[in-house]
C-alpha beads as a LAMMPS data file, in Angstrom:
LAMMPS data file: protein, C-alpha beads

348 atoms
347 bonds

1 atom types
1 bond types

-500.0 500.0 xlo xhi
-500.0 500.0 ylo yhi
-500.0 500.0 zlo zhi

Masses

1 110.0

Atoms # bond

1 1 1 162.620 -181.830 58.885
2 1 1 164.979 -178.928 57.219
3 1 1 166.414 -176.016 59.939
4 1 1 164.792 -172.481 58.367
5 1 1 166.462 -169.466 58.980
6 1 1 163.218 -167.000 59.491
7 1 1 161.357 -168.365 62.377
8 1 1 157.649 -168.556 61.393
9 1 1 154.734 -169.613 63.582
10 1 1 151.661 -169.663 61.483
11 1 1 148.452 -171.763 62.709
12 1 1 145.545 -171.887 59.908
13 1 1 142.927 -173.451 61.946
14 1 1 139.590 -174.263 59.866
15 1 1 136.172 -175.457 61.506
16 1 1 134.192 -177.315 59.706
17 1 1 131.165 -175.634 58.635
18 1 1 131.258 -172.780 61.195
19 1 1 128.620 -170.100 60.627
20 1 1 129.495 -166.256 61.245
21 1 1 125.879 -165.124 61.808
22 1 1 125.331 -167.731 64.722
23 1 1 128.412 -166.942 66.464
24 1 1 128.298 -163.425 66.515
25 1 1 125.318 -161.424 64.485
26 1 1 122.512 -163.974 65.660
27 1 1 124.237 -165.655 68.831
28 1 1 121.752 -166.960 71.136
29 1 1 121.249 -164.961 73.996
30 1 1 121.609 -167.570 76.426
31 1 1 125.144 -169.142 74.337
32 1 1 128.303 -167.653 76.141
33 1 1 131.210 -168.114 73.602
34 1 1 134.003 -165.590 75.627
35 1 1 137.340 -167.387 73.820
36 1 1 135.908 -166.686 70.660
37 1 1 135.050 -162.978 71.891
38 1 1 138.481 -162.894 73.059
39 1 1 140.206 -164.333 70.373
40 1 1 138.106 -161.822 67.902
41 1 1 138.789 -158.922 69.797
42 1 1 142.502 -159.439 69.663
43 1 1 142.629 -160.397 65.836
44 1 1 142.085 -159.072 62.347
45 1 1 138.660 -159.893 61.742
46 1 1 136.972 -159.614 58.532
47 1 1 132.960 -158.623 59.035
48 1 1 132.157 -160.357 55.211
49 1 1 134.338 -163.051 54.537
50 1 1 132.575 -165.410 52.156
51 1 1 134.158 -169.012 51.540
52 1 1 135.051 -170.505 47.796
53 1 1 131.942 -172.898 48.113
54 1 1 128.889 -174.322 50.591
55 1 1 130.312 -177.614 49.771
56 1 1 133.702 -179.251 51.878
57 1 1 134.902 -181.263 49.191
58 1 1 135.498 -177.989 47.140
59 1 1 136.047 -175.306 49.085
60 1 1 138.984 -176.582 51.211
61 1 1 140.891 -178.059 47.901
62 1 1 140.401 -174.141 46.814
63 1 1 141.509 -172.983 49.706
64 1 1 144.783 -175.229 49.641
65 1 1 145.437 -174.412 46.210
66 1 1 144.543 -170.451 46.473
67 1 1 141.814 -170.804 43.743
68 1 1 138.265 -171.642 42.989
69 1 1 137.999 -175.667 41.228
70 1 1 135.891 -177.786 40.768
71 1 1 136.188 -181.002 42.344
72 1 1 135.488 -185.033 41.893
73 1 1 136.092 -188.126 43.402
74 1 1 137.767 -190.724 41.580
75 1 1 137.644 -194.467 42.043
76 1 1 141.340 -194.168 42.959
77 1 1 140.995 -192.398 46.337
78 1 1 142.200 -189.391 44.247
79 1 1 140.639 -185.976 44.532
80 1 1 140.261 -184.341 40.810
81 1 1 140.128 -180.940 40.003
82 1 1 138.874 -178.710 37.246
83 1 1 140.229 -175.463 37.355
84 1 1 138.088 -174.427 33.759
85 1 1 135.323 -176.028 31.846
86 1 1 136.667 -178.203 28.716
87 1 1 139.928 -178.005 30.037
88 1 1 141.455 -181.797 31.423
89 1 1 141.435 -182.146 35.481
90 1 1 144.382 -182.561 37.466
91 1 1 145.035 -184.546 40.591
92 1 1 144.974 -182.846 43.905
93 1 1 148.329 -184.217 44.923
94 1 1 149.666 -182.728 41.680
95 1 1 148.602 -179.066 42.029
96 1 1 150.722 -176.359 44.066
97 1 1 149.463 -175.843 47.343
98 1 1 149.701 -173.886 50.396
99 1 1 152.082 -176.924 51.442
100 1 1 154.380 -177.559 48.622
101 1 1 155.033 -173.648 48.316
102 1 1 156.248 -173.519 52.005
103 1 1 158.085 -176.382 51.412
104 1 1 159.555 -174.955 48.435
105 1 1 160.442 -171.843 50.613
106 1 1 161.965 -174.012 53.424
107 1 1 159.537 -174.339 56.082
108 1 1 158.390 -177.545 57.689
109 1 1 154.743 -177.512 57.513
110 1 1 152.419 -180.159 59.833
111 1 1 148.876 -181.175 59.060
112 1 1 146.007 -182.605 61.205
113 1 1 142.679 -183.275 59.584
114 1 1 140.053 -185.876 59.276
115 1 1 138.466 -184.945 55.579
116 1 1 141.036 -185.354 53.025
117 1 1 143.631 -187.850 53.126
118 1 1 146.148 -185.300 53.664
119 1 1 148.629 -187.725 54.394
120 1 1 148.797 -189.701 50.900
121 1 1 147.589 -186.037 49.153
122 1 1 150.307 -184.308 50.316
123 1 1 152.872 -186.007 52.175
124 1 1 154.302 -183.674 54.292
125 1 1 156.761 -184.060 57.440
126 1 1 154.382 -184.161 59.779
127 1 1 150.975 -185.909 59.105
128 1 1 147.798 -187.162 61.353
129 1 1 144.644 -187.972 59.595
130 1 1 141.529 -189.132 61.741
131 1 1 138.667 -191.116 59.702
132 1 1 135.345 -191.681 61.509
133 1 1 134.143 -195.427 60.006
134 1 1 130.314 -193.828 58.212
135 1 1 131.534 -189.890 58.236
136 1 1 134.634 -189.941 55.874
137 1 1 134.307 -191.621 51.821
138 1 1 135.683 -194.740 52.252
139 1 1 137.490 -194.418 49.214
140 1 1 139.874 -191.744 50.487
141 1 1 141.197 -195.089 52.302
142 1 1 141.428 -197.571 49.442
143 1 1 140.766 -197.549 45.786
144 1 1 137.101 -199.021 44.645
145 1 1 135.832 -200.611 42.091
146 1 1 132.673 -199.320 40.650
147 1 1 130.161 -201.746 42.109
148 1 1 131.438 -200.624 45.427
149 1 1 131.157 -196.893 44.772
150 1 1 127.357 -197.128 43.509
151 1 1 127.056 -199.456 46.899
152 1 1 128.609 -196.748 49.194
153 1 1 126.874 -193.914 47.205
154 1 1 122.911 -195.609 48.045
155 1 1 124.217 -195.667 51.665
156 1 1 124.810 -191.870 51.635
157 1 1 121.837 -191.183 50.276
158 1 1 119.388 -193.058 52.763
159 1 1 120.730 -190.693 55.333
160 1 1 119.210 -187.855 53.768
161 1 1 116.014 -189.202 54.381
162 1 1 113.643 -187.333 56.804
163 1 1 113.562 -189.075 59.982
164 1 1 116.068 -191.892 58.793
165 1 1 117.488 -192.226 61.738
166 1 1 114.644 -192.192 64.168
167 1 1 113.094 -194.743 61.946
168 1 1 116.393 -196.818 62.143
169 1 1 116.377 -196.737 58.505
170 1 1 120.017 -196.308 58.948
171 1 1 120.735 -198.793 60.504
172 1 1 119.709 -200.742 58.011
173 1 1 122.058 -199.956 56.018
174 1 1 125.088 -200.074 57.547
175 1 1 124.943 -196.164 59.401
176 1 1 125.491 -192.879 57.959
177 1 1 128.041 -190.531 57.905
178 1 1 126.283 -188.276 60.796
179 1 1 126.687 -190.765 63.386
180 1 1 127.521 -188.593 66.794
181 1 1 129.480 -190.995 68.401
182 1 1 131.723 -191.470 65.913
183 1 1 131.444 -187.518 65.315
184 1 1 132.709 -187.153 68.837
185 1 1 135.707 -189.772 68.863
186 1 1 136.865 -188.024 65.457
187 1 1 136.876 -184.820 67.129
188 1 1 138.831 -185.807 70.146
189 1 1 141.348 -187.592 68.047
190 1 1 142.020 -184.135 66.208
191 1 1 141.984 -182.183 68.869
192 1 1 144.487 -184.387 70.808
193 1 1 147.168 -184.397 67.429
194 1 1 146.344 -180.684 66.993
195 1 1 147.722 -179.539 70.500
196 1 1 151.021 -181.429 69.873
197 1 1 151.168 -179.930 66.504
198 1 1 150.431 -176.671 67.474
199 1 1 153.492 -176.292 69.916
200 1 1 156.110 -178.597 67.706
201 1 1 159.010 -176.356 67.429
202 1 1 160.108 -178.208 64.114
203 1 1 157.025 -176.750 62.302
204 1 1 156.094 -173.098 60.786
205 1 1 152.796 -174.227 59.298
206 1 1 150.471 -176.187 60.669
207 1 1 147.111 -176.889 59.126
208 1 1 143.791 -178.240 61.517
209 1 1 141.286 -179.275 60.122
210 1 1 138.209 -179.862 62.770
211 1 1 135.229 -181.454 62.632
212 1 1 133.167 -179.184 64.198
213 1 1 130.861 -177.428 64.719
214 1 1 129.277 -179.279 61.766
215 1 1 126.379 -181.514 62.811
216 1 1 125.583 -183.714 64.402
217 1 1 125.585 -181.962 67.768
218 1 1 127.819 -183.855 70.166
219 1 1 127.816 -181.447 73.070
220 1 1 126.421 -179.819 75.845
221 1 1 126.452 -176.613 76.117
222 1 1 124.285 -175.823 79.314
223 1 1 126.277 -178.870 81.187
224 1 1 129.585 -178.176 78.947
225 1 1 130.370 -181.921 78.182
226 1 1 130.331 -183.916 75.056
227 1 1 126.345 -185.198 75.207
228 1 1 124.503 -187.691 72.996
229 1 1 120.915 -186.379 73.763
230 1 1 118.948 -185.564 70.450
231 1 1 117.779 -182.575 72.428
232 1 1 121.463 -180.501 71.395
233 1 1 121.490 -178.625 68.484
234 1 1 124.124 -176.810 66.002
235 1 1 124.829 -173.949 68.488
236 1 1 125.848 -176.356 71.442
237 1 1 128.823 -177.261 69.465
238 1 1 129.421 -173.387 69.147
239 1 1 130.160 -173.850 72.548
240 1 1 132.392 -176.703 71.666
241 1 1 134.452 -174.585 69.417
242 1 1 134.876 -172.008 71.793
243 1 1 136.291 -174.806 74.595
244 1 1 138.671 -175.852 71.331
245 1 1 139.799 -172.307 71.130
246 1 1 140.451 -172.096 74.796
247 1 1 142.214 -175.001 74.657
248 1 1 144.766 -173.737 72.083
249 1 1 145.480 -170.782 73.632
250 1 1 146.075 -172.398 77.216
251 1 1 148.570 -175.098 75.151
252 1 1 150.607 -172.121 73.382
253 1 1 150.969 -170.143 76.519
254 1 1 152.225 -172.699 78.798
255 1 1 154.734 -173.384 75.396
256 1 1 155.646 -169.305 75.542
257 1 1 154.376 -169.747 71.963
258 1 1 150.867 -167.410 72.079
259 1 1 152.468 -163.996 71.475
260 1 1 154.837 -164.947 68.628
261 1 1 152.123 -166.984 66.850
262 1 1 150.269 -165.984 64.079
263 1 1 146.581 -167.905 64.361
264 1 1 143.976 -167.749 61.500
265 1 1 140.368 -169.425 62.092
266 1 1 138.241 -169.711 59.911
267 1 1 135.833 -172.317 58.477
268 1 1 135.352 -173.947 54.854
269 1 1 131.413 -172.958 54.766
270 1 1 129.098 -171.647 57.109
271 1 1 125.511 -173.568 58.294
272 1 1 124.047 -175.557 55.538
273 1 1 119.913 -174.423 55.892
274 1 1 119.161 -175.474 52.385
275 1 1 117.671 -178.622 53.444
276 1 1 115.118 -177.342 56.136
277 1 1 116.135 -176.424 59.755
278 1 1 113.765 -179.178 61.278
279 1 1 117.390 -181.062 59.718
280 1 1 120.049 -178.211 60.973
281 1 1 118.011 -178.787 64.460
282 1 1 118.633 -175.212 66.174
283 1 1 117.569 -174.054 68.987
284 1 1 113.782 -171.899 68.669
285 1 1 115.195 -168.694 70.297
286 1 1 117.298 -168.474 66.819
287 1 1 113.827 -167.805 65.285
288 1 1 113.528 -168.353 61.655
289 1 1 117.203 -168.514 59.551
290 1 1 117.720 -168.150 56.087
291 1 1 120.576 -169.376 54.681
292 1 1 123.867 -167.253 55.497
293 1 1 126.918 -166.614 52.759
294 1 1 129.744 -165.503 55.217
295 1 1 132.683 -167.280 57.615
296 1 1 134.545 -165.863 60.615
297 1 1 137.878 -164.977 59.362
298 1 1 140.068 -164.120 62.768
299 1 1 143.760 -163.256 62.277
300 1 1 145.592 -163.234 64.956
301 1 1 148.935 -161.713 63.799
302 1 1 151.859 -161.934 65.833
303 1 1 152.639 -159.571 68.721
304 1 1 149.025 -158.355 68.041
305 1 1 147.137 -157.288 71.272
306 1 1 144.073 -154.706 69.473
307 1 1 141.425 -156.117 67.153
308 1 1 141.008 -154.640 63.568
309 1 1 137.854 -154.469 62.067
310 1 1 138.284 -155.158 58.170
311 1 1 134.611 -153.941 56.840
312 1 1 135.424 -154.838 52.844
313 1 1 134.116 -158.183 51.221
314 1 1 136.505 -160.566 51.129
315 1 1 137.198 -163.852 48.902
316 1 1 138.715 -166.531 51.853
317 1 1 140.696 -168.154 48.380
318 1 1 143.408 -166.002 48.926
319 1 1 144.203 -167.570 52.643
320 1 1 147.034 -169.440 51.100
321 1 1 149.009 -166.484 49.365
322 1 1 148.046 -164.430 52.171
323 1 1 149.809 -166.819 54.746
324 1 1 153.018 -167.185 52.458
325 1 1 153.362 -163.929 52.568
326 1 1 152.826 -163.407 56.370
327 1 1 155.555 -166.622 55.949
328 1 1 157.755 -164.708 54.041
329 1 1 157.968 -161.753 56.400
330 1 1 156.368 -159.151 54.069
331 1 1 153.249 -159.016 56.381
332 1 1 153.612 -158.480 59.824
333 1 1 150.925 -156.054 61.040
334 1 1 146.742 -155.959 60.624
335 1 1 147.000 -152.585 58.628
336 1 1 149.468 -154.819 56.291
337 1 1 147.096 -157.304 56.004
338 1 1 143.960 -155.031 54.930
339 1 1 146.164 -153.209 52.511
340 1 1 147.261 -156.897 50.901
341 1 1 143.176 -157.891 50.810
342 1 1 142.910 -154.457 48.988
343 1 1 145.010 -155.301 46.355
344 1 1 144.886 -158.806 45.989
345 1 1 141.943 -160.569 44.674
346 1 1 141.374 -163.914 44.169
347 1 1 143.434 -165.960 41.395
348 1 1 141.776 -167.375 38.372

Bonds

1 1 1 2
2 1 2 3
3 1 3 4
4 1 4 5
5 1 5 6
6 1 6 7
7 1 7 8
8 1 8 9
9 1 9 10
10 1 10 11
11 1 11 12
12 1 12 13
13 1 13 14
14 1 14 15
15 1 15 16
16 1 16 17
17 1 17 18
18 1 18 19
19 1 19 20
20 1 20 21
21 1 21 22
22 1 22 23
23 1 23 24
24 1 24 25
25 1 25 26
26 1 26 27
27 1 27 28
28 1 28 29
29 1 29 30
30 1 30 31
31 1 31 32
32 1 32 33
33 1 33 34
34 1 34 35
35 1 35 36
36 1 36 37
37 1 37 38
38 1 38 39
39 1 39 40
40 1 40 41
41 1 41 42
42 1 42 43
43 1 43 44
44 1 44 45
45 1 45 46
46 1 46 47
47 1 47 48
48 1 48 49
49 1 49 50
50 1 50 51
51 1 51 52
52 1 52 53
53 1 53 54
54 1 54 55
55 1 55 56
56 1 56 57
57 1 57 58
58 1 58 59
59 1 59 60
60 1 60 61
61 1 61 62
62 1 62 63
63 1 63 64
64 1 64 65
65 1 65 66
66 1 66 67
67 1 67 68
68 1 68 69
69 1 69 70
70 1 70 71
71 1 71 72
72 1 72 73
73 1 73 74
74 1 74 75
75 1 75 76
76 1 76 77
77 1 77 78
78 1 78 79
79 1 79 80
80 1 80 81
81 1 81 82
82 1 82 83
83 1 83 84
84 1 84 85
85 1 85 86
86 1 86 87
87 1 87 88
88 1 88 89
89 1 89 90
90 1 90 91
91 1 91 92
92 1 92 93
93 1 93 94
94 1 94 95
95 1 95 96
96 1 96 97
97 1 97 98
98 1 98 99
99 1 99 100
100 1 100 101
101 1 101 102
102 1 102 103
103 1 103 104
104 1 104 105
105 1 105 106
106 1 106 107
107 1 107 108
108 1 108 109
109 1 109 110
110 1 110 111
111 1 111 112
112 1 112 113
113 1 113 114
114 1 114 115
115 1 115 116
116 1 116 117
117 1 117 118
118 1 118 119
119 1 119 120
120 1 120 121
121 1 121 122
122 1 122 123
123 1 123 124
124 1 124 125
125 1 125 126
126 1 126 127
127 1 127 128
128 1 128 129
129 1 129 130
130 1 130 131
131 1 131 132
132 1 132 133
133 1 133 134
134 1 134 135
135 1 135 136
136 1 136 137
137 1 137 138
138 1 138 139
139 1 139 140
140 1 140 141
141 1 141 142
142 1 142 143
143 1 143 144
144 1 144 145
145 1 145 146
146 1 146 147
147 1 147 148
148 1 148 149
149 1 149 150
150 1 150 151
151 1 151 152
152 1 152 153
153 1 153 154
154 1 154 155
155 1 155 156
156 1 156 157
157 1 157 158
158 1 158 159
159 1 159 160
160 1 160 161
161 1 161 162
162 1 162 163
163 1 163 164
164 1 164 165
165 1 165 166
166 1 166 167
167 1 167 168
168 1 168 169
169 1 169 170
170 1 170 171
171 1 171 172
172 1 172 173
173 1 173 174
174 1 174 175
175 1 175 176
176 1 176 177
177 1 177 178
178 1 178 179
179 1 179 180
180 1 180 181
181 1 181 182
182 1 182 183
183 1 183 184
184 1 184 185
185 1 185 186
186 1 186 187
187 1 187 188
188 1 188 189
189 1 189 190
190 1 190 191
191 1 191 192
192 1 192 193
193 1 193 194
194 1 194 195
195 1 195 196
196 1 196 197
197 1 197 198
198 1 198 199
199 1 199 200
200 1 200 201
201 1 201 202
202 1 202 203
203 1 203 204
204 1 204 205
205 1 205 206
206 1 206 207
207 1 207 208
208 1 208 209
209 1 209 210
210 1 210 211
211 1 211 212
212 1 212 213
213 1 213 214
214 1 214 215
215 1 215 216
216 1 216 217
217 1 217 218
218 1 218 219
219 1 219 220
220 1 220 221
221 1 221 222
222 1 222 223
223 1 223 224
224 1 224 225
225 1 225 226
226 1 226 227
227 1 227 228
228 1 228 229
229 1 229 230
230 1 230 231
231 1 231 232
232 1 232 233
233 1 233 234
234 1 234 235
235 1 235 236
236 1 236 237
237 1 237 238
238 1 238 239
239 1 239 240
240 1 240 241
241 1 241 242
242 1 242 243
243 1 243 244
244 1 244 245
245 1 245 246
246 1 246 247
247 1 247 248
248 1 248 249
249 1 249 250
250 1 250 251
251 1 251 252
252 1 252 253
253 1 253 254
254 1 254 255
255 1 255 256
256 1 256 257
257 1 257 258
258 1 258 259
259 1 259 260
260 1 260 261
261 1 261 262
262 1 262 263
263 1 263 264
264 1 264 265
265 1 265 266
266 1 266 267
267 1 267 268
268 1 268 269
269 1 269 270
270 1 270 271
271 1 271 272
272 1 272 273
273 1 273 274
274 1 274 275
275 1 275 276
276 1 276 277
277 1 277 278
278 1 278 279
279 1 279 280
280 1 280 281
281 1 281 282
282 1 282 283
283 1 283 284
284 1 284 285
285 1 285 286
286 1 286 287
287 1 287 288
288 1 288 289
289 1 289 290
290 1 290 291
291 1 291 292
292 1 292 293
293 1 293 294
294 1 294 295
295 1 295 296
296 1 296 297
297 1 297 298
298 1 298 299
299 1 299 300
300 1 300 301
301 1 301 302
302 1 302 303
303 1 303 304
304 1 304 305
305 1 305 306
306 1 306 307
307 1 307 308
308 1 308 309
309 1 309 310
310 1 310 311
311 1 311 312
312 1 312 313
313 1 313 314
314 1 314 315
315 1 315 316
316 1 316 317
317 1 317 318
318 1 318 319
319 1 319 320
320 1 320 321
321 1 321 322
322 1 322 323
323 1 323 324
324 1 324 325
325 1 325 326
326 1 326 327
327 1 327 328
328 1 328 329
329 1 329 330
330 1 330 331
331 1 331 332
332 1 332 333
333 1 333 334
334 1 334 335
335 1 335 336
336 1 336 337
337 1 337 338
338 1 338 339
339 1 339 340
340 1 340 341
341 1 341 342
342 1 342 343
343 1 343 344
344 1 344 345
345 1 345 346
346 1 346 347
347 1 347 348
């Protein structure tokens, strides 16, 4: 760990496929979410914030690099990029990112997250990385051959199978990555590394990735408690989230850490509905859903007490240059921040 000279607090927390329209447009009636109400009423909060891509594997390696790629696994364990067609891909570990630039700048940066190997990607100071046996590729782990790869690839595929899993098709075949159990231990694990990353006094960024509220449900939110009973759906790990949130904010207050903090949530995609919603499994008082484009985007900047309402379209790709220069010191209030947004638009 270096000593910086500007003290920076910046948490960019991202939950896994978090949908804006279910937490706030089209929030149950019944689904009481008041840290998240809290959080968004204290914070810059962009109404249409739309994500670099529907799919994890590329939208958070855009977000960590500040542009839109293209992405591919290789039988390496290394995460390739295209940044233009015809043009030769790079390795993720390779490319600039929101970590090597803060580095470069002389901040210590921390990362928690289950997805990516972050750890081997990036290798920063401060690492935890939490793989759920079935969720996670196995070759983020381990290099493959290409007999195993085609193996591991069939497995994937059975669990997108209607009814797999009741059928114990699954099973079968070794599980699936949407096994709640393992769902649930994953998240605990994060959460656990997160609030001892979030108040380390050696770090200026930290990066969280969770693994929810992405299915499968592992909560309840009528009983608030983790639940295996196929009757929970999507928005009971809404409720989830919002218990994360709280939390966070209890762990940086007791540190004296909540006011000088700068907090950004936000999510890589929002609900997947593509596939039917008999598989999304959601509640019947949602009513019919089509299949939503935007994110939350809260900024909590710090010292900030009023919300600010940012009503123009926004590209989420420019998280990283917008938190280097929050970093930097050349943002510091919400009026700053929607007057950056104006005038910066995503990298090619």
């Amino acid at each position: 760990f270096r000593r910086v000279l500007f003290r920076s607090h910046v948490l960019w927390l991202l939950f896994d496929e978090w949908d804006d329209a279910l937490t706030y447009r089209r929030r149950p009636a019944n689904l009481e979410l008041p840290e998240l109400d809290r959080f968004r009423n204290q914070s810059f909060h962009a109404e249409r914030a739309f994500p670099p891509s529907r799919e994890t594997i590329t939208s958070i390696p855009s977000l960590l690099v500040g542009k839109v790629v293209d992405t591919y696994l290789s039988s390496a364990g290394e995460l390739m990029m295209v940044h233009q067609a015809r043009q030769p891909p790079v390795r993720l570990s390779a490319e600039p990112s929101v970590f090597s630039e803060a580095r470069g700048a002389g901040f210590n940066v921390g990362i928690v997250g289950f997805y990516l190997a972050d750890c081997r990607l990036f290798g920063t100071s401060y690492c935890e990385w939490n793989c759920a046996t079935g969720f996670l590729p196995e070759e983020w782990g381990n290099p493959l051959s290409v007999g195993r790869l085609m193996v591991l690839t069939a497995k994937r595929q059975v669990g997108y199978i209607p009814f797999a899993r009741r059928l114990g098709i699954t099973r079968l075949f070794g599980g699936t990555r949407m096994n709640p159990s393992e769902h649930a231990i994953t998240y605990r694990k994060i959460h656990q590394a997160a609030l001892r990353a979030i108040v380390d006094s050696r770090l200026n960024l930290v990066f969280v990735h969770w693994n929810v509220p992405h299915l499968p449900p592992v909560y309840d939110a009528a009983k608030d408690k983790f639940s295996n009973d196929e009757a929970e759906t999507y928005v009971d790990n809404l409720r989830l989230v919002d218990r994360t949130v709280r939390d966070i904010r209890l762990t940086l207050e007791n540190a004296g850490l909540w006011d000088s903090s700068t907090i950004l949530m936000t999510a890589d995609h929002p609900l997947r509905v593509s596939d039917g919603q008999s598989s999304v499994r959601l509640p019947r008082s949602v009513g019919k859903l089509t299949q939503a484009s935007e994110v939350p985007f809260l900024l909590k900047m710090a010292g900030q007490k009023q919300g600010f309402a940012y009503n123009t379209a926004m590209q989420t790709v420019v998280t990283k240059d917008l938190l280097l220069a929050i970093m930097r010191g050349e943002i510091a209030e919400p009026e700053q921040v929607a007057a950056w947004l104006d005038h910066n638009p995503p990298r090619r």
